[in-house]
TITI-457062 format. One record per residue (C-alpha): residue number from 1; residue in three letters; y, x, z. Coordinates in Angstrom, 1 decimal. Each point is the difference from the previous one (the first is absolute). Layout:
# residues N
+-----+-----+--------+--------+--------+
:   k :   r :      Y :      X :      Z :
+-----+-----+--------+--------+--------+
: NUM : ALA :      Y :      X :      Z :
...
+-----+-----+--------+--------+--------+
# end
This chain:
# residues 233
+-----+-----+--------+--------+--------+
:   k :   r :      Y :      X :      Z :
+-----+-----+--------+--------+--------+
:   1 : UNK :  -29.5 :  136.8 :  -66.2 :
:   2 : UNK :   -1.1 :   -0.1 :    4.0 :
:   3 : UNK :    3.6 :   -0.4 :    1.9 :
:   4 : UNK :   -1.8 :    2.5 :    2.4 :
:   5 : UNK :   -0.1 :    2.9 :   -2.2 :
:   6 : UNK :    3.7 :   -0.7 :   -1.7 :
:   7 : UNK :    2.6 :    3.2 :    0.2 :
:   8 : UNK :    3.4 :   -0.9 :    0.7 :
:   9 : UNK :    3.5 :    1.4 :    0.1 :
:  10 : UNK :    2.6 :   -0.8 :    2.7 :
:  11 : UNK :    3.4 :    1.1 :   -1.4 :
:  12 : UNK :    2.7 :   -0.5 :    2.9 :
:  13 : UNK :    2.4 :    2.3 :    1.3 :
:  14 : UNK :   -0.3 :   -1.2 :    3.7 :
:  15 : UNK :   -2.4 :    2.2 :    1.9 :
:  16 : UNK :   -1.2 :   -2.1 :    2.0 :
:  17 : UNK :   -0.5 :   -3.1 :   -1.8 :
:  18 : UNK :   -2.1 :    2.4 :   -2.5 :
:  19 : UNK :   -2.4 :    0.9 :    2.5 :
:  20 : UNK :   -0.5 :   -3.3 :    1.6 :
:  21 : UNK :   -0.8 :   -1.7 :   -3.5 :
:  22 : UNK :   -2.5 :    3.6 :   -0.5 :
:  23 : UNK :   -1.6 :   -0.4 :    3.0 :
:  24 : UNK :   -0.1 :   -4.1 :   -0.3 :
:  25 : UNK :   -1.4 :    0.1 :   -3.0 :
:  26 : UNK :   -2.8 :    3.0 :    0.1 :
:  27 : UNK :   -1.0 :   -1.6 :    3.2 :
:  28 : UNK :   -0.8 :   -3.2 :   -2.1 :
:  29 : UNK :   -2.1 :    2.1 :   -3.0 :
:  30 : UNK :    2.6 :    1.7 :   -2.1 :
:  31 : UNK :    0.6 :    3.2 :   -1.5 :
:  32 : UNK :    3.8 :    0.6 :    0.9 :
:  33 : UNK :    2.5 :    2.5 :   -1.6 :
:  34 : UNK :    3.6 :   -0.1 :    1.3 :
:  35 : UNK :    3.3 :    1.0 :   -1.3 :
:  36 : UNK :    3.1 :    0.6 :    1.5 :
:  37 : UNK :    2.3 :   -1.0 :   -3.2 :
:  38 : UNK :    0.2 :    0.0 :   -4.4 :
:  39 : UNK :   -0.4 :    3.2 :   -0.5 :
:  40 : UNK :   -2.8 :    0.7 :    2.6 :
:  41 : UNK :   -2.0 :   -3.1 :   -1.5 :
:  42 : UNK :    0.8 :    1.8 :   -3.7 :
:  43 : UNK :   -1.7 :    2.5 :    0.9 :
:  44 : UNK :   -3.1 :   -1.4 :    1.7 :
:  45 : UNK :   -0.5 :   -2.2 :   -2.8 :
:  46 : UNK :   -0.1 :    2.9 :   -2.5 :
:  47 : UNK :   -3.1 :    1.3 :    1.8 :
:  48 : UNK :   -1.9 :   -3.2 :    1.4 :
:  49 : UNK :   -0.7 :   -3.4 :   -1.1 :
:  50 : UNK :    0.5 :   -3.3 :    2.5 :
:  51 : UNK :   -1.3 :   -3.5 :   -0.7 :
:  52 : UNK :    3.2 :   -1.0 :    1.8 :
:  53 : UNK :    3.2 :    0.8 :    1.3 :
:  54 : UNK :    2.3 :   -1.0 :    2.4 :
:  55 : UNK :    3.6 :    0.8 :   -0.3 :
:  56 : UNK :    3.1 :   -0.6 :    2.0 :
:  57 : UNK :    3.2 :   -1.1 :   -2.2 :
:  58 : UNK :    2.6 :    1.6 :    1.9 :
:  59 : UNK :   -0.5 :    3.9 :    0.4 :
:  60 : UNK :    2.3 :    2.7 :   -0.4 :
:  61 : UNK :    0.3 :    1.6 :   -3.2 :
:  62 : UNK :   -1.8 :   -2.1 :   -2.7 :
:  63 : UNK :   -1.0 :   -3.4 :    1.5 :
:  64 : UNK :   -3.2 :   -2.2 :   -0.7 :
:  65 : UNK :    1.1 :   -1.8 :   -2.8 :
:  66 : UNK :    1.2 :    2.8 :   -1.7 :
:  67 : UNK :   -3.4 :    1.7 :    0.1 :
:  68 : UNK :   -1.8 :   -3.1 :   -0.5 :
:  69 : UNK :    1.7 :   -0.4 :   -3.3 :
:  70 : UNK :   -0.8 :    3.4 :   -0.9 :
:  71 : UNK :   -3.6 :    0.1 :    0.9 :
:  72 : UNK :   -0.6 :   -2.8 :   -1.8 :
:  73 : UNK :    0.8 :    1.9 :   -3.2 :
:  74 : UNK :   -3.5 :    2.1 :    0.8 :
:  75 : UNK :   -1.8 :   -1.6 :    2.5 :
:  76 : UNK :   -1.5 :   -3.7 :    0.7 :
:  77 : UNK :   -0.8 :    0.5 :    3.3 :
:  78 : UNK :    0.9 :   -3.2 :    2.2 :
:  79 : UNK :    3.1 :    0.6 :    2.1 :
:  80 : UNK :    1.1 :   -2.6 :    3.2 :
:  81 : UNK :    3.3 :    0.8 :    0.8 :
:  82 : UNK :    1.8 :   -0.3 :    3.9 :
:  83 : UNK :    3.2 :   -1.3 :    0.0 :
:  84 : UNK :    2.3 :   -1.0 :    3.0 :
:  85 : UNK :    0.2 :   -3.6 :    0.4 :
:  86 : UNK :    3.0 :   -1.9 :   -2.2 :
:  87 : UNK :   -0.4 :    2.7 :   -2.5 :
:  88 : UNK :   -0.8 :   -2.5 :   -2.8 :
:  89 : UNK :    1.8 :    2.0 :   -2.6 :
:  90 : UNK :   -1.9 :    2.9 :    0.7 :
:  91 : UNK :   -3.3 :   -2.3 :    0.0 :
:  92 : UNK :    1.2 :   -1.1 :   -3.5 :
:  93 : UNK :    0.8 :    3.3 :   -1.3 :
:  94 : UNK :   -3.5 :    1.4 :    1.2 :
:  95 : UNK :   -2.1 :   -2.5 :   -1.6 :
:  96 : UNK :    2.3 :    0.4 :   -3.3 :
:  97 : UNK :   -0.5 :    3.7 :    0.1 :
:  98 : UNK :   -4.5 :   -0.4 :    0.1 :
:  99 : UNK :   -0.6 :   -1.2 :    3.9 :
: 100 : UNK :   -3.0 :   -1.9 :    0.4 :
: 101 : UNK :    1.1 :   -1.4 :    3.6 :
: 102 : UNK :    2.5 :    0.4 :    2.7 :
: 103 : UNK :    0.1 :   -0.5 :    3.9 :
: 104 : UNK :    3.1 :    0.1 :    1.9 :
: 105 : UNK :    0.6 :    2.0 :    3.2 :
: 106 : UNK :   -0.9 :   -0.4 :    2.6 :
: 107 : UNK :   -3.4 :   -1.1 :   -0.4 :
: 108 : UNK :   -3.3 :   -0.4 :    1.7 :
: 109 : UNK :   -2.3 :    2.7 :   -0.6 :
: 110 : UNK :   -2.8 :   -2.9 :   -0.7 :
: 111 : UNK :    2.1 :   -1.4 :   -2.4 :
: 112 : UNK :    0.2 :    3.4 :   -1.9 :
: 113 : UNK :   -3.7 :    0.4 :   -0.3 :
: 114 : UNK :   -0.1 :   -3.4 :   -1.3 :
: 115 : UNK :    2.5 :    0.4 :   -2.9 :
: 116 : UNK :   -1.7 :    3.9 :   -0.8 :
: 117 : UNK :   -3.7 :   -2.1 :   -0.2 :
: 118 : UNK :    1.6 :   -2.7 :   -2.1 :
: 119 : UNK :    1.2 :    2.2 :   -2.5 :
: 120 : UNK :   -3.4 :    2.5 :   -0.2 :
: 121 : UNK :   -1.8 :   -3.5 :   -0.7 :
: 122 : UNK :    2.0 :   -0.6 :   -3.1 :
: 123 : UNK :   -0.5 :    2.9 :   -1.0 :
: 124 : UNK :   -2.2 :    0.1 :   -3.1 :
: 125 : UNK :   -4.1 :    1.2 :    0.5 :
: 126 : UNK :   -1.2 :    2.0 :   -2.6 :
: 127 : UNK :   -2.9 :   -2.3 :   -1.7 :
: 128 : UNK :   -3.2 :    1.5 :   -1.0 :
: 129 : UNK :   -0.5 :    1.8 :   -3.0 :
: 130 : UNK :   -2.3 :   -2.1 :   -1.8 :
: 131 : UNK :    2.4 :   -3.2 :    0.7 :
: 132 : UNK :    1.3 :   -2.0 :   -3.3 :
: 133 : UNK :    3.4 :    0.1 :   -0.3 :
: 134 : UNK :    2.4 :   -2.4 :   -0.5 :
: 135 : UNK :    3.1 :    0.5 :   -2.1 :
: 136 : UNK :    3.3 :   -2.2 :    0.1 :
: 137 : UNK :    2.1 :    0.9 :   -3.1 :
: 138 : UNK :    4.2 :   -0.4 :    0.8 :
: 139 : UNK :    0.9 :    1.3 :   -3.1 :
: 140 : UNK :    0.0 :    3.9 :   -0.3 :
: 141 : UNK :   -1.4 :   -0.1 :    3.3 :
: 142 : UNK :   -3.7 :   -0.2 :    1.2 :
: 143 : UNK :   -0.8 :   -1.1 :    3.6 :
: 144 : UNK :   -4.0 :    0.7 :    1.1 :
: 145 : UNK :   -0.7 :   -2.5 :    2.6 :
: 146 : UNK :   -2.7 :    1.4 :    1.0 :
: 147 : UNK :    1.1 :    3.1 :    0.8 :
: 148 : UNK :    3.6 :   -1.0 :    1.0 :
: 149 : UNK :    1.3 :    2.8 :   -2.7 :
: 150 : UNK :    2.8 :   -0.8 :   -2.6 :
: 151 : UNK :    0.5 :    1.9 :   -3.0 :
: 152 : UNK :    2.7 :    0.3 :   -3.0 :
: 153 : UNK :   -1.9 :    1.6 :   -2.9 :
: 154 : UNK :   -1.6 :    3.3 :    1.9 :
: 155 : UNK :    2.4 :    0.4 :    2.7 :
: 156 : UNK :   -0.5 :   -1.8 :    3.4 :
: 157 : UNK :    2.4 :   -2.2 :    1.3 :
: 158 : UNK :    0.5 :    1.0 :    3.8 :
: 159 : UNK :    0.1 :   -3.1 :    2.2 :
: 160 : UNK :    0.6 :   -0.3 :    3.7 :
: 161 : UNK :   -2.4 :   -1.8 :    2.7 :
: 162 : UNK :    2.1 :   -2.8 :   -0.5 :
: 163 : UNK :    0.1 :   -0.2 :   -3.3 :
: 164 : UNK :   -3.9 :    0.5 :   -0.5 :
: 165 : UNK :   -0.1 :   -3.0 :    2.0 :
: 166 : UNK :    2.3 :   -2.1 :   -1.6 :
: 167 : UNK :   -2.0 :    0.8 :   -3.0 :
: 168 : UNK :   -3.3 :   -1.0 :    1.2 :
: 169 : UNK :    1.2 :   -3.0 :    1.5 :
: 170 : UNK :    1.8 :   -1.1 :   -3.3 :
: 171 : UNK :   -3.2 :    1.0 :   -2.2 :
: 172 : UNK :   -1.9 :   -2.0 :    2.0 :
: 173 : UNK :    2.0 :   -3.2 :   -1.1 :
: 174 : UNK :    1.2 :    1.0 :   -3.2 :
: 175 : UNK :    2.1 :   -2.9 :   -1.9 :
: 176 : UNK :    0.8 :   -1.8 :    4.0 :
: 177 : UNK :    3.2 :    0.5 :    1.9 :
: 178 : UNK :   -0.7 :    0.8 :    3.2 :
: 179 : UNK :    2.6 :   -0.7 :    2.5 :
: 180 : UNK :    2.5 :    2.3 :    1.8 :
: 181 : UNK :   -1.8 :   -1.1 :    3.9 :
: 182 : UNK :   -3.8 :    0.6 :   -1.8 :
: 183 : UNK :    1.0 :    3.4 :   -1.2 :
: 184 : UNK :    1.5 :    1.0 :    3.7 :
: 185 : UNK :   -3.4 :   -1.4 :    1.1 :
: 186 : UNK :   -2.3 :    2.1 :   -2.0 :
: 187 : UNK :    1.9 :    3.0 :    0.3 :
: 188 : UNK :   -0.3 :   -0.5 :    3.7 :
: 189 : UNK :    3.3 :   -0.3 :    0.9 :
: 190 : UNK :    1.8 :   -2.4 :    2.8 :
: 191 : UNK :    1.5 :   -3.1 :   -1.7 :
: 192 : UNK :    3.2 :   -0.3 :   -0.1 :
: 193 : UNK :    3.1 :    0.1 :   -2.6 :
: 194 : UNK :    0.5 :    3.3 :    0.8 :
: 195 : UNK :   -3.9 :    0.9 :   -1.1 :
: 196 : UNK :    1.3 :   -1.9 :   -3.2 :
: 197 : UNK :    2.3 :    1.9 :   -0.7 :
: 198 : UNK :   -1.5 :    3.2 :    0.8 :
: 199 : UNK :   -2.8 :   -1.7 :   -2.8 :
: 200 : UNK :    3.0 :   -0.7 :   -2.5 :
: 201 : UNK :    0.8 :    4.1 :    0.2 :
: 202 : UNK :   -3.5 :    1.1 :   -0.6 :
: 203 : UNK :   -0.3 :   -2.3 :   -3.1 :
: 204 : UNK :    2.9 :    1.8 :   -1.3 :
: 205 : UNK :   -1.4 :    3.0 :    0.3 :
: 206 : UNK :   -3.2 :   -0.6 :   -1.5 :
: 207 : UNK :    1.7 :   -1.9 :   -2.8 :
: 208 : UNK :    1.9 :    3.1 :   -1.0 :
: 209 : UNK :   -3.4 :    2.0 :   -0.3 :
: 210 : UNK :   -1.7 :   -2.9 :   -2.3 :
: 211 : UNK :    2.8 :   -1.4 :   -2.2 :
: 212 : UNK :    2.0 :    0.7 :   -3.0 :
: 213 : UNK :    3.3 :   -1.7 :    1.8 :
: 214 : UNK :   -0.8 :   -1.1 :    3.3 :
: 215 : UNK :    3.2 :   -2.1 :    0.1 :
: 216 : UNK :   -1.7 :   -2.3 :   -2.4 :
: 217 : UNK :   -3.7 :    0.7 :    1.2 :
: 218 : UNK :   -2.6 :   -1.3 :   -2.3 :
: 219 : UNK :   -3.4 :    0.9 :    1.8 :
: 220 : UNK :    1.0 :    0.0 :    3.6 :
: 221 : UNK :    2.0 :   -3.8 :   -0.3 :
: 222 : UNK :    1.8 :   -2.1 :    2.7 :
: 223 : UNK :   -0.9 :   -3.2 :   -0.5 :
: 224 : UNK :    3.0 :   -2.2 :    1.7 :
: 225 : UNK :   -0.8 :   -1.7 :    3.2 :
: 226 : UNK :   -3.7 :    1.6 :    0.5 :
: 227 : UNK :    0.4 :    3.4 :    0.0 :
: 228 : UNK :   -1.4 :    3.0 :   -2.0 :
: 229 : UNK :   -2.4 :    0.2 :   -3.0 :
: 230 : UNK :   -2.2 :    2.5 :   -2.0 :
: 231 : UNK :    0.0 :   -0.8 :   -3.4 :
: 232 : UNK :   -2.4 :    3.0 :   -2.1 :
: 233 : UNK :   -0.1 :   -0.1 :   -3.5 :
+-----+-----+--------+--------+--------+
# end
């Protein structure tokens, strides 16, 4: 995907921080839709598709974790959420709930666009049709390196930015633990414990989607003092 011709959604109930980020971002090659709260941003999604979206936590009404939790029950789209500075809770909760990435306000507009570009990278590229694919077998489930697709049986297994990432990073090194600080580094992140942790929730998550009992994972293994390991069948 070209950043330049992305579509994103900016969910925040503030008027005028919602058209500064529209007009900051279209002037650097977006496609912008805004929304002024939940519901609004319900009902824009139930017409249009975004390759990402940008949501304020706290709104009136039904706040930004709240809908990112229940988006992610239909949609994979990659969601950076704004939170005020100190909010580490609501950081927490918001990657827990299907976040791919945070920033905390107030920010640099620059610093923005640099989080919204990190996260379109990871994204996964649709590979050619007459590509070979690759197939990682967790159990039940299939993973198509390749394509970045998972599958258990004929239903797909919806994954976030994130978590595609985390996949394609780990199926690159099947059967090596790859450390907590390399993982924040390939996902693009700033290092930092904080990063780490933010890496801790999103392995959760994906362990959820890939194993029988994730609180005794057997394919997505942490491997004491190193870090985190793939281990397919």
């Amino acid at each position: 995907m070209s950043d330049m011709d992305a579509h994103l959604l900016i969910v925040d109930d503030d008027e005028r921080i919602r058209d500064l980020l529209k007009k900051f971002l279209m002037r650097n090659g977006f496609l912008v839709t805004a929304a002024r709260d939940a519901a609004h941003a319900r009902r824009v999604l139930s017409g249009l598709d975004f390759d990402l979206i940008v949501l304020d936590v706290m709104m009136p009404g039904e706040d930004g974790v709240s809908l990112t939790r229940a988006l992610r029950e239909t949609h994979t789209t990659p969601i950076l959420l704004l939170t005020a500075r100190g909010e580490t809770e609501h950081r927490i909760a918001g990657l827990e709930a299907g976040a791919d990435d945070y920033l905390a306000k107030p920010f640099e507009p620059k610093e923005l666009l640099l989080r919204i570009n990190a996260i379109l990278r990871r994204m996964p590229e649709t590979p050619a049709q007459d590509a070979v694919s690759k197939i990682l077998h967790l159990g039940p489930i299939r993973y198509d390196i390749e394509r970045g697709e998972m599958w258990q049986g004929e239903d797909p297994v919806r994954l976030t930015a994130t978590e595609s990432q985390l996949m394609k990073i780990f199926s690159g090194q099947p059967g090596e633990p790859i450390s907590r600080a390399k993982l924040v580094e390939d996902l693009g992140r700033d290092k930092g414990q904080a990063q780490e942790r933010a890496v801790d929730v999103q392995i959760t998550r994906l362990r959820r989607k890939i194993e029988q009992d994730p609180k005794q994972p057997r394919y997505l293994q942490t491997v004491r003092g190193a870090g985190y390991m793939l281990a397919p069948d």
